[in-house]
KEKE-3310 file (N, C-alpha, C; in steps of 0.2 Angstrom, whole numbers, plus 5000, padded with zeros to 4 digits):
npx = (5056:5067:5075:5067:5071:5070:5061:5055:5048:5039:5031:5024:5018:5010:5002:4994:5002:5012:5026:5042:5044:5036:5036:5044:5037:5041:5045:5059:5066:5076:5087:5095:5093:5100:5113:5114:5114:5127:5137:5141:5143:5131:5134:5138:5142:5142:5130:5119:5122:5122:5108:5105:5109:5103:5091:5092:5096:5085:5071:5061:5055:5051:5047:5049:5062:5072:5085:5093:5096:5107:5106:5094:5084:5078:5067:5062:5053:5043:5036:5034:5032:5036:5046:5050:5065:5070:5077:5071:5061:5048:5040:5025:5029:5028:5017:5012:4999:4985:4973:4957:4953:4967:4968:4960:4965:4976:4975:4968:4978:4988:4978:4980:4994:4994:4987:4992:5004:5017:5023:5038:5053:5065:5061:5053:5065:5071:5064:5066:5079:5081:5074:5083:5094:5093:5088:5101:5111:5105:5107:5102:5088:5077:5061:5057:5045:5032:5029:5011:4999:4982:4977:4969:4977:4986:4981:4975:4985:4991:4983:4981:4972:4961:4958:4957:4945:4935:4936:4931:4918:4914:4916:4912:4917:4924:4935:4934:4938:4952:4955:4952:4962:4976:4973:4973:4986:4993:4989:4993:5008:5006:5005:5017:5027:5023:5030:5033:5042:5052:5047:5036:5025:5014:5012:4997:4989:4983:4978:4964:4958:4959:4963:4949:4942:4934:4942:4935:4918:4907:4900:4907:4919:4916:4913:4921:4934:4936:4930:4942:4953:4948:4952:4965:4971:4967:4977:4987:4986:4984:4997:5001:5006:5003:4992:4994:4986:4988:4982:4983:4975:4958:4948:4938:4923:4923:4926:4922:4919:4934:4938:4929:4936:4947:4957:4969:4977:4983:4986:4992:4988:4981:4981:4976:4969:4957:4958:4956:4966:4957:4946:4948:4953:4942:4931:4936:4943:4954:4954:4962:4978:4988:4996:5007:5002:5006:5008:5015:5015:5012:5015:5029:5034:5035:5032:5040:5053:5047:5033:5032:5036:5024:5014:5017:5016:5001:4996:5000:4994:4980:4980:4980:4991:4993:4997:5001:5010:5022:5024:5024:5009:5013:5027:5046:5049:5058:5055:5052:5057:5074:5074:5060:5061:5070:5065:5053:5057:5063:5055:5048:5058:5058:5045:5042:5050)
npy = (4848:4858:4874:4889:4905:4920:4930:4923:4912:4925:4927:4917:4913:4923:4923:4909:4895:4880:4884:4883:4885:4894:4911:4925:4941:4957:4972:4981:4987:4986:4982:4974:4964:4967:4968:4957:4951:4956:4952:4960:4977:4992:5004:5023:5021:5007:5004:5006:4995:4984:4983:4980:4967:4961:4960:4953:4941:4937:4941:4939:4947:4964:4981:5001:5004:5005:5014:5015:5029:5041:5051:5062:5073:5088:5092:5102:5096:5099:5114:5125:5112:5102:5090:5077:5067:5052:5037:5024:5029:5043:5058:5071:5086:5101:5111:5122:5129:5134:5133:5131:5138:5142:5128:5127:5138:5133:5120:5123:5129:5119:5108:5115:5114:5100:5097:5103:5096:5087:5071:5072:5066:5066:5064:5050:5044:5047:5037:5025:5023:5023:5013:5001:5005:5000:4987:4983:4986:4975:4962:4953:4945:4950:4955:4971:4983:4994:5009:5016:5030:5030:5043:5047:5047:5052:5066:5067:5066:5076:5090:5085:5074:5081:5093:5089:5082:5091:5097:5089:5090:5102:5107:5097:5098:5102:5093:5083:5089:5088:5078:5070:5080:5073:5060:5059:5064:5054:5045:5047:5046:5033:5027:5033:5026:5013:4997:4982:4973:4978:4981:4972:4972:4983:4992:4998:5010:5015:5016:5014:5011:5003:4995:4994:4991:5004:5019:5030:5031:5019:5024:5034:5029:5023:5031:5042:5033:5019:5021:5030:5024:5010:5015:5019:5007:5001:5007:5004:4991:4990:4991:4978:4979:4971:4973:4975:4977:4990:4990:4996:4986:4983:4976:4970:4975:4982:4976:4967:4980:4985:4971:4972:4984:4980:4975:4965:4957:4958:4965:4969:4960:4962:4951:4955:4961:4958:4952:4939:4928:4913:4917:4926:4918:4911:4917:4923:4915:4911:4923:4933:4935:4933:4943:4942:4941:4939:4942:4958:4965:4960:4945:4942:4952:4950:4935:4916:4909:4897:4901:4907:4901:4893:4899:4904:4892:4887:4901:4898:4887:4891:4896:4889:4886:4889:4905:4914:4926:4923:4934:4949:4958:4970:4979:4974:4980:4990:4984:4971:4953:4949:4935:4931:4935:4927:4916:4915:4915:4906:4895:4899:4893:4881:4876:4866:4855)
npz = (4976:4967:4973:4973:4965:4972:4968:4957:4967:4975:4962:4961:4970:4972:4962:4964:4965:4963:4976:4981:4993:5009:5006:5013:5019:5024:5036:5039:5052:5064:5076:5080:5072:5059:5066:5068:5054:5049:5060:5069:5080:5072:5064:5059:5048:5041:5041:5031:5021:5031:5031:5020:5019:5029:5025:5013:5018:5024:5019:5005:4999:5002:5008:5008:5014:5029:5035:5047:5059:5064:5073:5080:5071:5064:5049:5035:5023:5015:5010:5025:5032:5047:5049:5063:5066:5071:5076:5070:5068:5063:5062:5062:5063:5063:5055:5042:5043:5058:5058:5052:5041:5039:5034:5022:5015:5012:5005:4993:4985:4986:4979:4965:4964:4963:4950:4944:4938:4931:4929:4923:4913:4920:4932:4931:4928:4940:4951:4945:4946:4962:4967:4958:4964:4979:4974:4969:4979:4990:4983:4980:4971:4978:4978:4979:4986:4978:4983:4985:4988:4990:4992:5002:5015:5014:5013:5025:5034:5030:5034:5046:5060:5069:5062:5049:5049:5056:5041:5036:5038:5037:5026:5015:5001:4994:5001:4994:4980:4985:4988:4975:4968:4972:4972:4957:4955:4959:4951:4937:4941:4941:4928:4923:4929:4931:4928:4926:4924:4933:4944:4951:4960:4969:4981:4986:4998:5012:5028:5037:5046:5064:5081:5086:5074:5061:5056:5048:5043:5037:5027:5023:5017:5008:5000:4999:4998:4990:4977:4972:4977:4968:4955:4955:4959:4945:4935:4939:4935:4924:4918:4920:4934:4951:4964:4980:4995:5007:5025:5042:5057:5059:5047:5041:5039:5029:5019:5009:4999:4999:4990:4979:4973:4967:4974:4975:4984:5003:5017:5035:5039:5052:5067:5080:5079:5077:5064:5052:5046:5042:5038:5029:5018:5017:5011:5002:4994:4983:4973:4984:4987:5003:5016:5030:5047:5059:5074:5081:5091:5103:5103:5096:5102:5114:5116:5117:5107:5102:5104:5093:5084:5084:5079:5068:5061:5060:5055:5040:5038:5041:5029:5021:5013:5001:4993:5000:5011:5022:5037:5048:5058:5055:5056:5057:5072:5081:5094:5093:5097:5093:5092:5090:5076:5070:5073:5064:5052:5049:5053:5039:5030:5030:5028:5020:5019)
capx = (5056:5070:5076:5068:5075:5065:5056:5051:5045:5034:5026:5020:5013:5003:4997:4993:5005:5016:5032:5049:5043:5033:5040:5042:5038:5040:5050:5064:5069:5077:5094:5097:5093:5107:5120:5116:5117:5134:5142:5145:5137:5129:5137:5133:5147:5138:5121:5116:5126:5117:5100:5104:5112:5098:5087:5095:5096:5080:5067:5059:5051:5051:5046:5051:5067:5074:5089:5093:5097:5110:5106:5088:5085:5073:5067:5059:5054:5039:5037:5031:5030:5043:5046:5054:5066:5073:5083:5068:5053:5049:5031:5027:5031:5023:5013:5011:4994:4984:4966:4954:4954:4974:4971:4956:4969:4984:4972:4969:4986:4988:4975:4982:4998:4995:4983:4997:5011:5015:5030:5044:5059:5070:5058:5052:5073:5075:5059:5070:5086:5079:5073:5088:5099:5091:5090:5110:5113:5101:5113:5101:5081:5074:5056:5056:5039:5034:5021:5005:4995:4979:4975:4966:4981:4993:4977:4972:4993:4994:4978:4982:4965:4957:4958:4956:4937:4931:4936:4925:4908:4910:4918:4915:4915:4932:4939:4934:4940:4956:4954:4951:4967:4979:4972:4974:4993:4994:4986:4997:5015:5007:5005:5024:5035:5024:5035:5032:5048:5057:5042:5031:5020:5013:5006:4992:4987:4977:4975:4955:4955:4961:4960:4942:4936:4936:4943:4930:4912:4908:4897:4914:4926:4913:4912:4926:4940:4934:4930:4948:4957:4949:4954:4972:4975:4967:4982:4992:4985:4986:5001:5003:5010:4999:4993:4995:4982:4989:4980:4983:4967:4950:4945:4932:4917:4922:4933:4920:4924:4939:4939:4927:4940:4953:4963:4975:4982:4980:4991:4995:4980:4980:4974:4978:4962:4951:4956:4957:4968:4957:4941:4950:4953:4937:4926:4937:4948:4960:4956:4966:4985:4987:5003:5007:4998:5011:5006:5020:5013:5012:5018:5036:5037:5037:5032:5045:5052:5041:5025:5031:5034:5016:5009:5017:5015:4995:4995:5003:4987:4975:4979:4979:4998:4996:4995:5003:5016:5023:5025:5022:5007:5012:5035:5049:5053:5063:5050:5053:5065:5078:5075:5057:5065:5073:5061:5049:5061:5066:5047:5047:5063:5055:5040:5038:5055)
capy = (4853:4865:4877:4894:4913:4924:4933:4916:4910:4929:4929:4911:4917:4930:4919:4905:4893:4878:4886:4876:4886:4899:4917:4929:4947:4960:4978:4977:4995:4984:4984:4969:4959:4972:4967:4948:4949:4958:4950:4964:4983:4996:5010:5027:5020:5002:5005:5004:4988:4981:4984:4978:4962:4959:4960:4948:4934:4935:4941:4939:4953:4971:4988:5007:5002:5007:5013:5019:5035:5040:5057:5067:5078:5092:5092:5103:5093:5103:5123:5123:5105:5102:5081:5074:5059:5048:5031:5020:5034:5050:5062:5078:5090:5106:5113:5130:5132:5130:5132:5127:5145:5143:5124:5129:5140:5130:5115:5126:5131:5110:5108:5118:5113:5095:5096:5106:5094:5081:5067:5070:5059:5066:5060:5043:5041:5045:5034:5018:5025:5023:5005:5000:5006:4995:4980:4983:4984:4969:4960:4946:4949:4950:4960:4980:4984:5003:5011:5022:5031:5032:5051:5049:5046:5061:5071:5067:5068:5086:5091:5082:5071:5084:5098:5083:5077:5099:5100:5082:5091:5109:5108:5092:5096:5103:5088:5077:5090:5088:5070:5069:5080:5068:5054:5059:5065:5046:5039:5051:5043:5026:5029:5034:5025:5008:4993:4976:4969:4981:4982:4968:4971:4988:4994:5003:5011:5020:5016:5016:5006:5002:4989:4991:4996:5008:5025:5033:5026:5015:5027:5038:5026:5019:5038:5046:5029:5015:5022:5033:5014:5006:5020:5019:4998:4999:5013:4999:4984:4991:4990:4971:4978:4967:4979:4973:4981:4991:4998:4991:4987:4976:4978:4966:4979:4982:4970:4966:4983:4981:4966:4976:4990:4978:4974:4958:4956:4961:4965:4965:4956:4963:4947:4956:4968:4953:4951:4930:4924:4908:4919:4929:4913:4907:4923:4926:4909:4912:4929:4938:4933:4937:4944:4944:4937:4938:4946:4961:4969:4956:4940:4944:4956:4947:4926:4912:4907:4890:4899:4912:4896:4889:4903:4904:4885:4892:4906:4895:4882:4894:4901:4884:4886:4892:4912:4918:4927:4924:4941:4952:4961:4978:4979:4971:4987:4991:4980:4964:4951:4945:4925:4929:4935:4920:4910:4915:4916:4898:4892:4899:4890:4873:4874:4863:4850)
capz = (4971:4963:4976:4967:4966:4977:4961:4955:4972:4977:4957:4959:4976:4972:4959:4969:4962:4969:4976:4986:5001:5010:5005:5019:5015:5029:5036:5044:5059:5071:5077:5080:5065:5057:5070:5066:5047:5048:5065:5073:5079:5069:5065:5052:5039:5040:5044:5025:5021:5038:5032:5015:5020:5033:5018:5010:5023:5028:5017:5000:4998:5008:5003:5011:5017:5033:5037:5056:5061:5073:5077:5080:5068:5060:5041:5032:5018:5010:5012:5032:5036:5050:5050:5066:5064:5078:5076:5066:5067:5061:5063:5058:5070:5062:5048:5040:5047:5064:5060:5047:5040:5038:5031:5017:5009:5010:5002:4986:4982:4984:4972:4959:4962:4960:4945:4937:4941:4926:4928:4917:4911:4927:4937:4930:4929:4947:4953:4942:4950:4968:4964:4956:4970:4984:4972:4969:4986:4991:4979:4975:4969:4983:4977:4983:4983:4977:4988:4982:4994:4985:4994:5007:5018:5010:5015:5033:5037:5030:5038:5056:5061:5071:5056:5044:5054:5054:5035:5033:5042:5036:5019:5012:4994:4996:5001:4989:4976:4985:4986:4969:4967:4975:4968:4950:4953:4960:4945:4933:4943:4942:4921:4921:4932:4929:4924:4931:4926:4938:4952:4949:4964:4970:4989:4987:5005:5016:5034:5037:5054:5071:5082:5086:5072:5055:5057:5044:5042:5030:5019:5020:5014:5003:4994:4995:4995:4988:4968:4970:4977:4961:4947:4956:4957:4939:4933:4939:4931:4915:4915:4923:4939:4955:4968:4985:4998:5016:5031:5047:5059:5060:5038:5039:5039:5022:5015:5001:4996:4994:4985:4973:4971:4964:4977:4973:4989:5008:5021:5035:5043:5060:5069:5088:5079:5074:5057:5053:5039:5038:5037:5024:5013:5017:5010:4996:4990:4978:4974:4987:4993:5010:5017:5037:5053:5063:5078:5082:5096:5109:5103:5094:5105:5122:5115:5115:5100:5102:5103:5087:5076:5082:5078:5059:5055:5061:5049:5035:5039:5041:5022:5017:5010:4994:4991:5006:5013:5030:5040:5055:5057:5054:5052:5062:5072:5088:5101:5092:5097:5088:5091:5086:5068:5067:5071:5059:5045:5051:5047:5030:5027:5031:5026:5012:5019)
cpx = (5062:5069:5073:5070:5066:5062:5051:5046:5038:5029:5023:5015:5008:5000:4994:4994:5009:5022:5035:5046:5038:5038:5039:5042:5038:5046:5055:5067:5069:5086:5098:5096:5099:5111:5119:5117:5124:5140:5145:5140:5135:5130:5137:5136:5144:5131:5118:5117:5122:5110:5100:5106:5107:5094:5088:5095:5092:5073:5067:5057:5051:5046:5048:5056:5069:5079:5088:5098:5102:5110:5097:5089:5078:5073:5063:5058:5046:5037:5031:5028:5036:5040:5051:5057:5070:5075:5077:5060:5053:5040:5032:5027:5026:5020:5013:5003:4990:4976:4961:4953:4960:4973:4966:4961:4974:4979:4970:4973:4989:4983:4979:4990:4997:4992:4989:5004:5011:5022:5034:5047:5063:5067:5056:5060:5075:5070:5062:5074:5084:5078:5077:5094:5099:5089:5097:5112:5112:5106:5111:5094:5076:5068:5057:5049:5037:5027:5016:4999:4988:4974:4974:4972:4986:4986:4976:4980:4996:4991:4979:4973:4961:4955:4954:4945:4934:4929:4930:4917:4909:4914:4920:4915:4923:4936:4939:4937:4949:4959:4956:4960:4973:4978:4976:4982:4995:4994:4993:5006:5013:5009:5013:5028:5033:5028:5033:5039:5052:5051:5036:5024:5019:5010:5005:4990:4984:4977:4968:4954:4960:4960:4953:4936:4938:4938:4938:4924:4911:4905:4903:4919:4922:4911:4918:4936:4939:4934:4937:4954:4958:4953:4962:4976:4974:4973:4986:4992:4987:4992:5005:5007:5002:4999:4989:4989:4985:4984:4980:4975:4963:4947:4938:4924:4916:4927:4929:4921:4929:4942:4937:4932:4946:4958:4966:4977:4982:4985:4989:4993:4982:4979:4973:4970:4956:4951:4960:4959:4964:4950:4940:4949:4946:4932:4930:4943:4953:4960:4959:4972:4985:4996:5002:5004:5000:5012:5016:5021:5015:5018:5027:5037:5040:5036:5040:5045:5049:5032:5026:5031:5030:5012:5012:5017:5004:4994:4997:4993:4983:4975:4981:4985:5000:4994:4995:5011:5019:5025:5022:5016:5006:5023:5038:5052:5055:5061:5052:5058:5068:5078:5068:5057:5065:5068:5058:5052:5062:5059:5046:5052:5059:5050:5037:5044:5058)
cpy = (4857:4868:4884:4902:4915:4925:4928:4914:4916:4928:4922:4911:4920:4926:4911:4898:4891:4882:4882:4879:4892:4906:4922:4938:4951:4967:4976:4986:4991:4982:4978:4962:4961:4968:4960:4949:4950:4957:4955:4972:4988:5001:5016:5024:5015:5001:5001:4996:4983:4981:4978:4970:4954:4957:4953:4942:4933:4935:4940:4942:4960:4976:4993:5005:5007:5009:5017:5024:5035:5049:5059:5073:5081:5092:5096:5101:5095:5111:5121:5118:5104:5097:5081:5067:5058:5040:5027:5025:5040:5052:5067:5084:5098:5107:5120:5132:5130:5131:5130:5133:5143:5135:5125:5132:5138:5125:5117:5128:5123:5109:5110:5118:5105:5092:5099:5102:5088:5077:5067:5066:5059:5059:5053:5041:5041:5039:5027:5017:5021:5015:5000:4998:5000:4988:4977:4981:4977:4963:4952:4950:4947:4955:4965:4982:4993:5004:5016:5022:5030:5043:5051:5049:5052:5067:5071:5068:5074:5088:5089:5080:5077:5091:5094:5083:5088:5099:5095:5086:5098:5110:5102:5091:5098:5098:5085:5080:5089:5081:5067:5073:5078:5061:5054:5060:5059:5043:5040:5048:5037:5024:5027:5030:5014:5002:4985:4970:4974:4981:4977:4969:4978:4989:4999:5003:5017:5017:5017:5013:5007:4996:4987:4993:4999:5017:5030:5028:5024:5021:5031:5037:5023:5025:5041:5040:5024:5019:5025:5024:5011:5008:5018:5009:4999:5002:5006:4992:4983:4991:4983:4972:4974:4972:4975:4979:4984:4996:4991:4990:4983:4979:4974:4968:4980:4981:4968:4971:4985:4977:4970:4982:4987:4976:4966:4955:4961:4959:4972:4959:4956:4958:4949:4960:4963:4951:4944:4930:4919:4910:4923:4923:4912:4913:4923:4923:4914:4920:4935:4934:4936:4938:4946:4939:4935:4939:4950:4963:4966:4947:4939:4947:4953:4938:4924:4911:4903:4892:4904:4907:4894:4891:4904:4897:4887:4897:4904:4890:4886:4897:4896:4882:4887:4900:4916:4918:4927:4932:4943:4955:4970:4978:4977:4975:4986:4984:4973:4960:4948:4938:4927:4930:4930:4915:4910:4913:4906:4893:4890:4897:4883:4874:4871:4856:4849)
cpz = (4971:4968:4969:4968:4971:4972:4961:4962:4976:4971:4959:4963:4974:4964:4960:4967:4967:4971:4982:4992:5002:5010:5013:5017:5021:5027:5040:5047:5064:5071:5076:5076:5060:5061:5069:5061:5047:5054:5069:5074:5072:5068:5056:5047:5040:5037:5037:5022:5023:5035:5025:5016:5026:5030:5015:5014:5023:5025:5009:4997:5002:5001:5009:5017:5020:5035:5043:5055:5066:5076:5077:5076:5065:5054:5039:5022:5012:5014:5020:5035:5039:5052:5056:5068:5067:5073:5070:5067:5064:5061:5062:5063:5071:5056:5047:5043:5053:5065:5054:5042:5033:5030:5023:5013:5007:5005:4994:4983:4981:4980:4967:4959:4959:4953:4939:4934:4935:4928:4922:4916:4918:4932:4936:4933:4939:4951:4950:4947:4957:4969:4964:4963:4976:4982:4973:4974:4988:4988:4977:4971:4972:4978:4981:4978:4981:4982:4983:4984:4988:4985:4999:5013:5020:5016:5022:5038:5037:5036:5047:5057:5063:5064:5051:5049:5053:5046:5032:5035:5039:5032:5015:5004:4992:4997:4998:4982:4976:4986:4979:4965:4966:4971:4959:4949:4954:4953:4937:4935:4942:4933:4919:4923:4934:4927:4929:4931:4931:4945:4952:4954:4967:4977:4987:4992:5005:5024:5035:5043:5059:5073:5083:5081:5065:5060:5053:5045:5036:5025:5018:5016:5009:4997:4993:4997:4991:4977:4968:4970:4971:4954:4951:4954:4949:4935:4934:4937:4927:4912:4916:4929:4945:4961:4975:4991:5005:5020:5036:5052:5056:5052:5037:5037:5032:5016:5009:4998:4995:4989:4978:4971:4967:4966:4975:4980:4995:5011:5026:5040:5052:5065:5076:5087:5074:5067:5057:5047:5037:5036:5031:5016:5010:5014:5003:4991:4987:4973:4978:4991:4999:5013:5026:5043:5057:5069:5082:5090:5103:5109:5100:5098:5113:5123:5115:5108:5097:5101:5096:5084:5076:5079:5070:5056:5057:5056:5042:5034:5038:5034:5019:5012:5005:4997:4996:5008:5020:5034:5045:5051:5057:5050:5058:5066:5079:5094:5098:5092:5093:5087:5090:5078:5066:5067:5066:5052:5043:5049:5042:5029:5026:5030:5024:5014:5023)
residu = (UNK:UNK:UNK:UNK:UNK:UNK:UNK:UNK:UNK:UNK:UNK:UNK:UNK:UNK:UNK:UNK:UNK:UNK:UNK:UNK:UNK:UNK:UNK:UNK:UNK:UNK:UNK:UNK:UNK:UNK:UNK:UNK:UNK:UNK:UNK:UNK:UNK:UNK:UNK:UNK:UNK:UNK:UNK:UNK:UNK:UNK:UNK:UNK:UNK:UNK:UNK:UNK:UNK:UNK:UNK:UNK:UNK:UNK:UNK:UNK:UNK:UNK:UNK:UNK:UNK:UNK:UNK:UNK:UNK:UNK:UNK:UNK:UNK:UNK:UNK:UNK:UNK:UNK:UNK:UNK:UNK:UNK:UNK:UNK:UNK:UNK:UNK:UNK:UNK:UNK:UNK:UNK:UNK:UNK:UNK:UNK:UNK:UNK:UNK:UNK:UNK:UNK:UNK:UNK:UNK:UNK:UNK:UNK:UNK:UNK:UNK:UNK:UNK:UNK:UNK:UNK:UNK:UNK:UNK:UNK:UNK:UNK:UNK:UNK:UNK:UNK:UNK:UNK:UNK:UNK:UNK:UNK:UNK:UNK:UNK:UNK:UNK:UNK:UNK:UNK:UNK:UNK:UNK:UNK:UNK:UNK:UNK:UNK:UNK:UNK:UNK:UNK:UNK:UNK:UNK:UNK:UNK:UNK:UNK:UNK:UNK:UNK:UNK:UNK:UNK:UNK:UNK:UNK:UNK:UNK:UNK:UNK:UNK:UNK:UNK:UNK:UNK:UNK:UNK:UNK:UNK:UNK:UNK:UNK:UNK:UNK:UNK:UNK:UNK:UNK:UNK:UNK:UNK:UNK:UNK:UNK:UNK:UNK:UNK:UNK:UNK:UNK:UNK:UNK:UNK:UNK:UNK:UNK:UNK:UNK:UNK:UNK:UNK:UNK:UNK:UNK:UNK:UNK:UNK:UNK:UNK:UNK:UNK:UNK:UNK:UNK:UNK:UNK:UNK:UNK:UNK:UNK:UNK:UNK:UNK:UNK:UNK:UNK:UNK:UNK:UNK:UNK:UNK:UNK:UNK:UNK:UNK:UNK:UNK:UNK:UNK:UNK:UNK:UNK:UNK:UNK:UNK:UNK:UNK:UNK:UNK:UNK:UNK:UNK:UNK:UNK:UNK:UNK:UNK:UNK:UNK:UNK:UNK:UNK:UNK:UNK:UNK:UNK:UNK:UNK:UNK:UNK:UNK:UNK:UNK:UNK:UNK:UNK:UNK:UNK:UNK:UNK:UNK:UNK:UNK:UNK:UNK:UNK:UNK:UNK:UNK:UNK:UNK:UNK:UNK:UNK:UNK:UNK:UNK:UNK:UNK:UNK:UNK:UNK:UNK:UNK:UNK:UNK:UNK:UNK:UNK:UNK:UNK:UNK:UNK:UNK:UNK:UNK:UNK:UNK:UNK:UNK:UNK:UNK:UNK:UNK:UNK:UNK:UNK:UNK:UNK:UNK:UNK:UNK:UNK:UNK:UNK:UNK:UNK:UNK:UNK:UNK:UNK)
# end
């Protein structure tokens, strides 16, 4: 077969369509893949270059591109949320309030900010711009995917879990109107900044799980994520963008809702947390591409590069070789070594020859 462009080789993918190879989709916050693409170390005037170049070698697709840090530093990046950002992380440091008092009246002034909030031209323009830039760079057409929380995620990161878990048992009508307002500025961004020829494929997320388990209960995410999930992929249908599904964690509890909410595509199949790419296939065929199954944690992190390629000619099998992405199961970050990169990449290169 015709060697085909990245573009070409991800859409025929996620429509489960033959392609010259397996596509690899993945993150890349490691250092050392940087210093191989570009031969030499990392430094602040490269750094960008490095990340993009890396990109380019090695993957077919990405999204929320990385670049390394070289100093620790504080942010205040909305009125009293202080972010903390280190070499490839960042976490939120503080908040404007510290009890459930403080957090009920910031959550109404967020209400009525987000309800009132519309996307103009600026904004669509800079949301293109942003796109754009990290295509340019990338310097082939590699896919950059766009992200869209669908709320619950925004909400439970302001709030902080402990806060977030009070407001769920003793103002739960509250959070779903704050739910509900989250969602809808989602829906309202998805409207505007849609385009399939510049972002073909969208990550819709939420986190809902862990390794042993869901983080919410099912009747929870089955009321207050699940119908916001659908109305958001739909937002992005309509306009022919394909919406790709993330939360990391064991999804199997409620993986048929999902499917019902529209999801297209799942990532990044946990399997260290029990989630089986062939169990995946095997429930839901050709209805859901799968991206990932690479174990990050243990097996990249400390396997040979002999047992990471049995394990991706494994996750190729198990997904039965159409409608799958090769990839980590979560991003290629600091812990991972750099001959498991290569091996992986090295899989999806031969795949098919």
């Amino acid at each position: 077969m015709v060697e085909m462009t990245k573009r070409e080789r991800v859409l025929r993918t996620v429509r489960f369509q033959e392609t010259d190879r397996i596509p690899v989709y993945d993150l890349l916050s490691q250092d050392a893949i940087l210093e191989h693409a570009i031969g030499g170390r990392v430094t602040p005037a490269n750094a960008l270059r490095a990340t993009y170049r890396a990109i380019r070698d090695d993957l077919d697709m990405t999204r929320a591109i990385h670049i390394p840090r070289f100093e620790e530093t504080d942010a205040e990046l909305d009125e009293g949320f202080i972010w903390h950002f280190e070499r490839h992380t960042m976490w939120l440091r503080e908040r404007p309030f510290r009890d459930i008092a403080g957090l009920v009246a910031w959550i109404h002034r967020d209400i009525d900010r987000r309800r009132r909030w519309r996307p103009d031209r600026t904004f669509v323009e800079s949301c293109r711009a942003e796109i754009t830039k990290h295509q340019d760079g990338i310097g082939d057409d590699t896919v950059v995917v766009m992200e869209s929380d669908v709320g619950l995620e925004t909400a439970r990161d302001a709030a902080g879990i402990e806060l977030f878990s009070y407001l769920a048992m003793d103002e739960p009508a509250l959070l779903s109107e704050w739910l509900d307002a989250l969602n809808d500025y989602e829906v309202r961004r998805a409207h505007a900044v849609a385009d399939p020829e510049l972002v073909p494929i969208v990550l819709t997320y939420t986190d809902i799980a862990y390794k042993n388990g869901l983080i919410h209960s099912p009747d929870f995410l089955r009321r207050e994520l699940i119908p916001r999930l659908k109305r958001l992929n739909n937002a992005w249908q309509e306009h022919g963008v394909i919406c790709l599904f993330h939360s990391d964690g064991n999804l199997m509890e409620i993986m048929d809702d999902l499917v019902a909410a529209d999801i297209q595509g799942i990532n990044p199949m946990e399997t260290i947390a029990g989630m089986s790419i062939s169990e995946v296939r095997r429930r839901y065929g050709d209805r859901l591409f799968i991206t990932g199954g690479v174990d990050v944690s243990q097996l990249m992190a400390f396997g040979t590069p002999d047992e990471v390629r049995a394990r991706c000619e494994q996750a190729i099998r198990e997904a039965e070789g159409v409608g799958y992405f090769l990839g980590s199961t979560t991003e290629l970050g600091p812990q991972v070594r750099l001959e498991s990169i290569l091996a992986m990449v090295d899989i999806a290169r031969s795949s098919y020859g």
